[in-house]
Backbone bond lengths (Angstrom), bond angles and torsions (degrees), N, CA, C in turn:
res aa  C-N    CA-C-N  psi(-1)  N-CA   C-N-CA  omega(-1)  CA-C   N-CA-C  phi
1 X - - - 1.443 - - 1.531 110.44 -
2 X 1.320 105.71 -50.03 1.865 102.37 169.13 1.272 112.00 -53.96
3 X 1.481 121.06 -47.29 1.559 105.65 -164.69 1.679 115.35 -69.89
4 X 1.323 120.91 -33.79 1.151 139.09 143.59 2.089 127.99 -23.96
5 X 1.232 95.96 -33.14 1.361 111.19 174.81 1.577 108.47 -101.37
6 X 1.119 94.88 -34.79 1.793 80.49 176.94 1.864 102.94 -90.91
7 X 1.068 126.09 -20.21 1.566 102.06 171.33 1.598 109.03 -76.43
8 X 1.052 135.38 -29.23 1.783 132.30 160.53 1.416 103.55 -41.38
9 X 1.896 110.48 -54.61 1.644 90.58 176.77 0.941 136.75 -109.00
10 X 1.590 113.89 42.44 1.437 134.02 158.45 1.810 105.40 -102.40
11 X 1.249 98.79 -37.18 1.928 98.97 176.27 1.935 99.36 -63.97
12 X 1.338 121.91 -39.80 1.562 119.68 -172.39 1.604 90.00 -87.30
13 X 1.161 162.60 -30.47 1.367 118.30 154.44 0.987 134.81 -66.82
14 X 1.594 132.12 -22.38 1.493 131.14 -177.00 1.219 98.48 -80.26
15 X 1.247 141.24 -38.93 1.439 145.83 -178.08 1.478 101.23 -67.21
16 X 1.011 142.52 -45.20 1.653 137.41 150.58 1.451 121.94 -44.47
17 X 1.783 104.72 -22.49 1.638 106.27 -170.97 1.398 115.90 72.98
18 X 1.413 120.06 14.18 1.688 127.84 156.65 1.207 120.62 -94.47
19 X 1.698 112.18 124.96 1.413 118.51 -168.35 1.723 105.85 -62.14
20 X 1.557 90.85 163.60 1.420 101.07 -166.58 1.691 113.17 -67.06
21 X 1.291 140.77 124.00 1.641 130.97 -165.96 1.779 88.81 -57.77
22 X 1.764 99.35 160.70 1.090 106.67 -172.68 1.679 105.82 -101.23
23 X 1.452 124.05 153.90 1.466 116.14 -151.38 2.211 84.83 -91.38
24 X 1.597 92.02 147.91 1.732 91.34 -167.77 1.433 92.04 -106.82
25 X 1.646 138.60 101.05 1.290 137.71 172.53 1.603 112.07 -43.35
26 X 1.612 127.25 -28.09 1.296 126.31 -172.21 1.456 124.55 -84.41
27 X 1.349 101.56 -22.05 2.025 109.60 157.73 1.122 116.19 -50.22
28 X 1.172 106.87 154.21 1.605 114.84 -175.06 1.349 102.24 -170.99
29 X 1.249 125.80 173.89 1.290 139.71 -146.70 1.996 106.02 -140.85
30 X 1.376 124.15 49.62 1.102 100.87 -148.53 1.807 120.63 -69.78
31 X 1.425 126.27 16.48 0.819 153.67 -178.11 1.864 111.53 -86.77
32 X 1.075 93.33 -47.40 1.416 121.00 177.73 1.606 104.93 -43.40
33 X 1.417 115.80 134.52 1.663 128.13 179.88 1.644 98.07 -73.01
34 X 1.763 99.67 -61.99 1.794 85.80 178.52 1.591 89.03 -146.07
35 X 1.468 97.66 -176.09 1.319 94.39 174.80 1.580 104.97 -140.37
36 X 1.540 109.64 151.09 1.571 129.07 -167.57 1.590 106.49 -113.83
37 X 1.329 111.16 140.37 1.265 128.17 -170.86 1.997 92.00 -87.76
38 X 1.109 128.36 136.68 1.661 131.26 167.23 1.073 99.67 -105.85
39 X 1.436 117.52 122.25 1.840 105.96 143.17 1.244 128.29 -104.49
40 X 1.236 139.94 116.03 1.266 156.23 121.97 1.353 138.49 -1.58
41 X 1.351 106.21 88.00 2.035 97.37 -173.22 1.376 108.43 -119.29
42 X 1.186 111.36 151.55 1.396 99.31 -150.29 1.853 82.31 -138.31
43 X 1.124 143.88 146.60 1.281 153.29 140.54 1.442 120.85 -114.35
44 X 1.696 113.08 123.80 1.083 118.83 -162.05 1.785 97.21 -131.64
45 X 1.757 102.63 -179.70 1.524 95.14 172.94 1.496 80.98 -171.32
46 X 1.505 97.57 140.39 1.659 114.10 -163.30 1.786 110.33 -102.44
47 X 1.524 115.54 -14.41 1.336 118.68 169.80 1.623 103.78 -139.55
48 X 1.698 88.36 106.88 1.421 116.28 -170.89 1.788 101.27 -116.40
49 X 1.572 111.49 111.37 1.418 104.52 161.21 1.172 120.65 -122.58
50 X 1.711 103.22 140.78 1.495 82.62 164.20 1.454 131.26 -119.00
51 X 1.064 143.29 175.62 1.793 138.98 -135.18 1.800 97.02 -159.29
52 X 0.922 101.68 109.73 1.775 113.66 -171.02 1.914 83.18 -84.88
53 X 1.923 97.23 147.66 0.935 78.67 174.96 1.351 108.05 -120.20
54 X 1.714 114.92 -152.74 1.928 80.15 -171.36 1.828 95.63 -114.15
55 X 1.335 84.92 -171.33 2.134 91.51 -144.36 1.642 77.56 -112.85
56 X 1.065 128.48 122.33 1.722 144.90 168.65 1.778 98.76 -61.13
57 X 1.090 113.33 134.64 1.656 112.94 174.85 1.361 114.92 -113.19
């Protein structure tokens, strides 16, 4: 469910065109039981067209 929430808000910043925040190694959670490393993969493509095609009558 987390990893799921952070690719929505990595898709709503690039879709805004705001770079991705940078991850801060010195946060911490000291409340926190343990803590888990996420990785994040992201595949993108910067010239996207699209081409309607045609409808047979």
């Amino acid at each position: 469910m987390l990893g799921s929430a952070l690719v929505d808000m990595a898709e709503t910043y690039l879709l805004r065109g705001k770079p991705l925040p940078q991850p801060d190694p010195m946060k911490t959670d000291h409340e926190s039981d343990i803590e888990e490393t996420i990785y994040l993969l992201l595949t993108g493509a910067n010239d996207v067209e699209i081409v309607p095609h045609a409808i047979e009558t």
